[in-house]
C-alpha positions in Angstrom: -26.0 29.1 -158.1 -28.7 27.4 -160.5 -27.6 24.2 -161.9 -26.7 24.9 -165.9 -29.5 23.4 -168.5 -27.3 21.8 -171.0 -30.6 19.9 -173.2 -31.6 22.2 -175.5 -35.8 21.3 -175.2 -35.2 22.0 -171.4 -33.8 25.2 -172.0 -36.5 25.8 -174.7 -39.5 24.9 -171.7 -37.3 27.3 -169.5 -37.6 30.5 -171.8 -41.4 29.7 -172.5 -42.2 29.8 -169.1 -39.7 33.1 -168.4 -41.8 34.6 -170.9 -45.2 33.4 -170.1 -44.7 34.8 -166.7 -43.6 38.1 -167.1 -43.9 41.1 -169.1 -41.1 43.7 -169.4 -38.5 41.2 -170.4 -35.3 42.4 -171.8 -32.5 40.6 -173.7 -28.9 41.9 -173.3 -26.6 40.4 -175.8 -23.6 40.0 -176.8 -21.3 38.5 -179.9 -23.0 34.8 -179.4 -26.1 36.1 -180.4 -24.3 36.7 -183.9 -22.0 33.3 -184.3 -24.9 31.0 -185.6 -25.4 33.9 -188.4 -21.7 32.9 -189.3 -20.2 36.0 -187.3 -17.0 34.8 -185.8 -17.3 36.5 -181.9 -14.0 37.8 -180.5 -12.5 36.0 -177.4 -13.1 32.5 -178.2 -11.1 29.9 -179.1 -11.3 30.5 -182.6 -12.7 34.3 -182.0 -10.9 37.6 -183.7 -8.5 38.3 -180.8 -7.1 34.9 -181.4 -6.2 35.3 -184.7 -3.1 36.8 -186.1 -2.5 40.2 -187.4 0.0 43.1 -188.3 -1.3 44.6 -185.0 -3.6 43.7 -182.4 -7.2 44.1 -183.0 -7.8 45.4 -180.3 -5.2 48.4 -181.2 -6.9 48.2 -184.7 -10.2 48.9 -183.6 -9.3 52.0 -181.4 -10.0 55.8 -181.7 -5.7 56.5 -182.0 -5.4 53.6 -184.7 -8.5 55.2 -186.6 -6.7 58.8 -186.7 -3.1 58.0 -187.1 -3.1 54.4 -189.7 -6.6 55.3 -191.2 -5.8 52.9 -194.3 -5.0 49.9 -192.1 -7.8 50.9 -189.9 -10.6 50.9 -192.9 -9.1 47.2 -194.0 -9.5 45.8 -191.1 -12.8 47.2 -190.5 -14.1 46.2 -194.2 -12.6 42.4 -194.0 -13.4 41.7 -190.4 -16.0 43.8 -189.4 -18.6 44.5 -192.4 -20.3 40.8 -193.2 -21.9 41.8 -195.9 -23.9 38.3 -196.5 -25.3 37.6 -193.2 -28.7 36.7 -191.9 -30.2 36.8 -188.4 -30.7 33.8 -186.8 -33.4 32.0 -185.1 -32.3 34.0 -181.5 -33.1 37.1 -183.2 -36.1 36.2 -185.5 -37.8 35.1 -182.0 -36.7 38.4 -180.0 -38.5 40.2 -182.9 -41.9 38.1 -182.3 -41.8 38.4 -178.8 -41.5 42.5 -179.1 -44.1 42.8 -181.3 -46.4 39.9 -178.9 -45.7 42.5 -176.1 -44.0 40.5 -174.0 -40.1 41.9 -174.6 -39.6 45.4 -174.0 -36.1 45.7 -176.0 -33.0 44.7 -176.9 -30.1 46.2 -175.6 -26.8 44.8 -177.7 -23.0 44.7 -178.2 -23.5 43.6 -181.5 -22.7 46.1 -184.3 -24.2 44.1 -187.2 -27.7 45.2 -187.2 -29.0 41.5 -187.1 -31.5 42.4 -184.4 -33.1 45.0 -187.0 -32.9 42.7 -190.1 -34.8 40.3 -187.7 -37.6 43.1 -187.1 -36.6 43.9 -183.9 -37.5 47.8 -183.4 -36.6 49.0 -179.8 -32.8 47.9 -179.8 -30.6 50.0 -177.8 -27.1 49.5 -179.6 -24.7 50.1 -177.4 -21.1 50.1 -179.7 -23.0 51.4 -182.6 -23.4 49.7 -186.0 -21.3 49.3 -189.5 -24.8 49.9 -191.3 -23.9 54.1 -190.6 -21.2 55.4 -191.1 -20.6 58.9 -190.9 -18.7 62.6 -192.9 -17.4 64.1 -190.2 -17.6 67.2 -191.7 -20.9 67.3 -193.3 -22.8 64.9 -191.2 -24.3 62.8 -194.1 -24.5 59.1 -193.2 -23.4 55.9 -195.6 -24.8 52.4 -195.6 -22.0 49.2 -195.1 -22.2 48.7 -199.3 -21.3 52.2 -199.5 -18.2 51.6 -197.6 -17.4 48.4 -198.8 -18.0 49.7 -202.5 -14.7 51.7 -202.6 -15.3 54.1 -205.0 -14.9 56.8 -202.7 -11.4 56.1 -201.4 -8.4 58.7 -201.8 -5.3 56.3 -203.8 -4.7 55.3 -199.7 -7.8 53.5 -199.8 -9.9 55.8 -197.2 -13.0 56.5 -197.7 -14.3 60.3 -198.3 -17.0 62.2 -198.4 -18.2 62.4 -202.2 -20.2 65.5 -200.7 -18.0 68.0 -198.9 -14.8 66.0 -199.4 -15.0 64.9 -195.1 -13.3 62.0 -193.4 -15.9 59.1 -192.9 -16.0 57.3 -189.7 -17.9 54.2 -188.9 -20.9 55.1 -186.4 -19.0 52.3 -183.8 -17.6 53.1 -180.6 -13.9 52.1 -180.3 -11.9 51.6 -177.9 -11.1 55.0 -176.3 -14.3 56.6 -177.1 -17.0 57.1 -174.6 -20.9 54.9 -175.4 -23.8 57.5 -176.6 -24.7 59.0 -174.0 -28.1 58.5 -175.3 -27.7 54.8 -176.0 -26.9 54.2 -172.6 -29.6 56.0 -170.8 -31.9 54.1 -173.1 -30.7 50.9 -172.1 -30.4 51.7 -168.0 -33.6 52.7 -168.4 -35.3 49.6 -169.6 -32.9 47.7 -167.6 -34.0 48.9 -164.1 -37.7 48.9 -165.7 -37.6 44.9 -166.8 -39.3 42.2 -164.5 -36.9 39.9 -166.3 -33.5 40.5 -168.0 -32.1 37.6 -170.4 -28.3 38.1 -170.5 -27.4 35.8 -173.4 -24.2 35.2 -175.6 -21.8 37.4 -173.8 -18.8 37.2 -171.7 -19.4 39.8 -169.2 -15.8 41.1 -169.2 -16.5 44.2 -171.6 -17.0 47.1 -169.7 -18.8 49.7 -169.3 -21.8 47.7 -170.7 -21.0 44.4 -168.7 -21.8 46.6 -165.8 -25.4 47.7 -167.1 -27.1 44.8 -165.6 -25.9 46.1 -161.8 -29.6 48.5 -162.7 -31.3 45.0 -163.1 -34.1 44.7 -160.0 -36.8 42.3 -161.2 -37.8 38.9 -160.6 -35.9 36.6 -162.6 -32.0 37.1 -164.1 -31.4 34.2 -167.3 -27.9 33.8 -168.3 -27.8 32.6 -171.8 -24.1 31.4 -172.7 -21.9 28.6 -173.6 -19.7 29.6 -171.4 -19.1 30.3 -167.8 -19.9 33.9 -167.2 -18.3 36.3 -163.6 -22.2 36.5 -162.9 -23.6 33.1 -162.7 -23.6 32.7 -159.4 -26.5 35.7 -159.7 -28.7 34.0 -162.2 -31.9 32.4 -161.2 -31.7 30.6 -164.4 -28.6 29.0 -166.4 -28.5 27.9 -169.9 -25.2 26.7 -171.5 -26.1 25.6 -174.6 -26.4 26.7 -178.7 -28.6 30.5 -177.8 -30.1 30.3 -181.6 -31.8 26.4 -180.8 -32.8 27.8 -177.1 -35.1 30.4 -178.4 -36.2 27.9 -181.3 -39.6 27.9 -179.2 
């Protein structure tokens, strides 16, 4: 296993050279990408799953709890989920120059925030969706996050409905129980198996099924990007544990 770069202007050299030496790169990310933007991730210390609720979150942010408790299911989702304030870091400002330098092919994300667009980032491969769409399920038409969060729309149990046809809205996310786009991840195996180098950076790698898309990964070099230890380190041929947004600050 590589030894872990813990100085941030060493890990800084590192990604240079990664990119000055290849050209298919692609970054697969997780929640980290998102915590320096103020977005609290999910399984650390002081993540979402560690925090006390009614229920779960993870039972909140299901397919069941969406149909059956559809008013505790939007409230969750508009406090916890929707930050309406946020701005993309450094990690994604740099991912945006690099795509449009020609040197990263795309960005393939667990991240449902759209930071990686807001950043200019235009090949991103989102593999749990994103809280900027949500969509009638009737009708088809789609609403922005202010839309949602604006709550003129709700019925008196605080659900939101289609001002249209009168539909159910859903939030263009994948929950738990629900299948990923079929699309989505076709699009991201694809550039995967394609990269000469895949950056796997601010993720846990215990989320399947997209944990498992970088089994397609066959190029040169595999970067791990993380603060914490990761079930695939022993695979990288580089390690970085330290703050992603000052890494790619380069």
């Amino acid at each position: 296993m590589a030894a872990a770069i813990t100085d941030t202007t060493a890990a800084q050299r590192a990604l240079k050279r990664l990119f000055d030496t290849h050209h298919r790169v692609v970054f697969f990310g997780g929640a980290g990408v998102s915590t320096a933007s103020g977005i609290p991730d999910f399984r650390s210390v002081d993540g979402l799953y560690h925090q006390h609720f009614k229920y779960p979150p993870e039972t909140m942010l299901s397919h069941s709890f969406y149909v059956e408790h559809p008013a505790e299911f939007f409230e969750f989702y508009r406090t916890r989920m929707i930050v309406p304030a946020v701005r993309s870091n450094r990690c994604h400002e740099k991912l945006a120059e690099l795509e449009h330098a020609g040197t990263l092919l795309s960005v393939v994300t667990q991240n449902i925030d759209g930071l990686h667009q807001m950043a200019g980032s235009e090949r991103v491969w989102e593999l749990h969706g994103s809280v900027h769409r949500n969509i009638c399920q009737r009708c088809g038409a789609v609403y922005d996050a202010a839309w949602v969060l604006d709550r003129s729309h709700d019925n008196e149990d605080g659900v939101p409905f289609c001002p249209t046809c009168g539909g159910r809205i859903k939030p263009d996310v994948v929950l738990y129980e629900e299948p990923l786009s079929e699309r989505v991840n076709e699009g991201a195996v694809g550039d995967i198996a394609s990269a000469d180098a895949l950056i796997v950076g601010g993720t846990s790698l215990v989320v399947y099924p997209a944990a498992g898309l970088i089994r397609y990964f066959s190029g040169d070099e595999l970067c791990i990007v993380n603060r914490d230890p990761t079930p695939q380190d022993a695979d990288a041929d580089l390690l970085i544990s330290c703050d992603i947004a000052a890494a790619f600050d380069f």
